[in-house]
Structures are given as C-alpha cells and as structure tokens.
C-alpha positions in Angstrom: 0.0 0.0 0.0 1.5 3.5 -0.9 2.2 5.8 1.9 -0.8 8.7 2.4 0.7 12.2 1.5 0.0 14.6 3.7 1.2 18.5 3.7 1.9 20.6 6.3 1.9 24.6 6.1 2.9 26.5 8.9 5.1 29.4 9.2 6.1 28.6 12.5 8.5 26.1 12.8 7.3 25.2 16.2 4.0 24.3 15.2 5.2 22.2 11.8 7.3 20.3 14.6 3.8 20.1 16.8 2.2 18.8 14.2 4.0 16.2 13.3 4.9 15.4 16.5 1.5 14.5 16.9 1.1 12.7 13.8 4.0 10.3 14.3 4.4 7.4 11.0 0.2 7.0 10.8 -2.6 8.3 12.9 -4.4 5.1 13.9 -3.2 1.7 13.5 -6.1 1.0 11.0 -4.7 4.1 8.7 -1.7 3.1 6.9 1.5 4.9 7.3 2.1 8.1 5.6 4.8 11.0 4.4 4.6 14.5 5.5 6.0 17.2 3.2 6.1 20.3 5.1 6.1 23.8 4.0 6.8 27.2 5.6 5.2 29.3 3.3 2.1 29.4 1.2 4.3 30.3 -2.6 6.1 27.1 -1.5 3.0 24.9 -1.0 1.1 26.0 -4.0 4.1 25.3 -6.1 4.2 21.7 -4.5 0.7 21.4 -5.4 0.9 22.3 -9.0 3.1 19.7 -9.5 2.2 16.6 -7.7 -1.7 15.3 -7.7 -1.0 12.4 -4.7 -2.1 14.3 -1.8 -4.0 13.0 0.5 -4.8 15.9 3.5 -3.9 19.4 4.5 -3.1 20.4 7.5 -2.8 24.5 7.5 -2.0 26.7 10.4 -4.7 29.3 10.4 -2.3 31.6 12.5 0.6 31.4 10.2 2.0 35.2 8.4 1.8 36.8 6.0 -0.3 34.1 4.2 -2.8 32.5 6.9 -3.7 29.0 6.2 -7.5 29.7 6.5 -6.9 32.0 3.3 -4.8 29.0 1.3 -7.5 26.3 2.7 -10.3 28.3 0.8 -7.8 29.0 -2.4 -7.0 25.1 -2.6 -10.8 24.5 -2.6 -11.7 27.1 -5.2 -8.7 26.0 -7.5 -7.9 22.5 -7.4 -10.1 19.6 -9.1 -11.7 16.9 -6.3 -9.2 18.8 -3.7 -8.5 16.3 -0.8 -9.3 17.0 2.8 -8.4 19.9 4.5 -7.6 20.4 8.5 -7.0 23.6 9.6 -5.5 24.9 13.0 -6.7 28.5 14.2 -6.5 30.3 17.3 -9.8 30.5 19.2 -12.7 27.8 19.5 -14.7 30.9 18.4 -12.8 31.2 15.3 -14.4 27.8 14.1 -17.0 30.1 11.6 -14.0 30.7 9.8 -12.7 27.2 9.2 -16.2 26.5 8.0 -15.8 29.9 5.2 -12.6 28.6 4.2 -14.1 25.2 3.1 -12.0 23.2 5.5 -13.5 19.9 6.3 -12.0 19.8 10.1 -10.8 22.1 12.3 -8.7 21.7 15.8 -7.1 24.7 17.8 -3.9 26.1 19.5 -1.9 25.1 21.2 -1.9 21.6 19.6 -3.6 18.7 21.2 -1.8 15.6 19.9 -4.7 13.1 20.1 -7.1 15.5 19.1 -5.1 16.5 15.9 -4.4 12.4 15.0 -7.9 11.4 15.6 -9.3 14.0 13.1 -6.8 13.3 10.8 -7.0 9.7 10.9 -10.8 10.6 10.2 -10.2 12.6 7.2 -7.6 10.1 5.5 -10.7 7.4 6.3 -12.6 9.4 4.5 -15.2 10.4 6.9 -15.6 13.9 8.7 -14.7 14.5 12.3 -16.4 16.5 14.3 -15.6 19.8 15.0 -13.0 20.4 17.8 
C-alpha cells in the first residue's frame, strides 16, 4: 500500500514540529503509514501542489504570516479539481465560523492537542468527517 501524502503549512517552525509530533508514522493503526512534506510558506505549498496530484490531507495553520492557512484552505478548494481533505489549526474555538468559510473539512485549535489532531486526521484520511473540535 502507498504511503498517504499529507502536507503541512505553517510558518512557524514550532507548530510544523507540533504537528507532526503529533502525527508520528500513521494516525491510527487501522490508517496506513504516511509522508509529510512540510512547508513554511504558502508560494512554496502552492508550487508543491501544482506539480504533484497524490495528496492526500492538508493540514494549515490558520495563525501562520503573512499568508494564513484559513486564506490558502479556501484558495485550494476554489482552484484544485476533487481537492482532498483539508484540516486547519486556528487560534480560538470561536474562530471555528472561519474554518467553515474557508471550506475546510476539520478544524482543531492552538496550542496543539496531539490526540485531538491524530484522531481528526485519521478521520479525514478514512474518509469520513470528524467532528468539529
């Protein structure tokens, strides 16, 4: 079985780390492993993305500068065909409305619970939505 792609925006290396951290070689033991390609700024994702079609899930920090992820998640919906799952990371519980404008099928918040973070993500790369955290 191929490895599930998954890319990782975050301006902060901190959080990339956090994330994952959290994600470790595959997010439940019923979810094969996967590869994380990680990317520190938006120009650098989107040029990933025009050139490879294999990806599985997103995971964008909403909090990262000058490009927030909540912006790219609704970009990548709007412009790529069938566009996988998308997880995004923002700062308040409140800010959940956004998630939901940016198209993003899950959304968890800072700082980064670990369990919290694999569980939806094991989720999306199931192929069913988590609910919202």
């Amino acid at each position: 079985m191929a490895k599930k792609q998954i890319l990782v925006y975050a301006d902060d290396s901190t959080v990339r780390k956090a994330v994952i951290d959290a994600l470790g070689t595959r997010t439940a033991s019923d979810v094969g492993e996967h590869q994380i390609h990680e990317f520190a700024t938006a120009a650098a994702l989107r040029s990933y993305v025009d050139n490879n079609t294999n990806i599985d899930l997103y995971i964008l920090d909403g909090e990262a500068v000058p490009e927030g992820g909540l912006g790219v998640a609704r970009q990548l919906k709007d412009e790529v065909f069938n566009c996988p799952p998308v997880l995004v990371i923002t700062g308040r519980k409140e800010d959940a409305w956004l998630a939901a404008w940016s198209m993003a099928e899950a959304s968890i918040v800072h700082p980064i619970d670990p369990f919290t973070l694999a569980k939806s993500a094991a989720e999306l790369l199931r192929g069913t939505t988590p609910a919202v955290v």
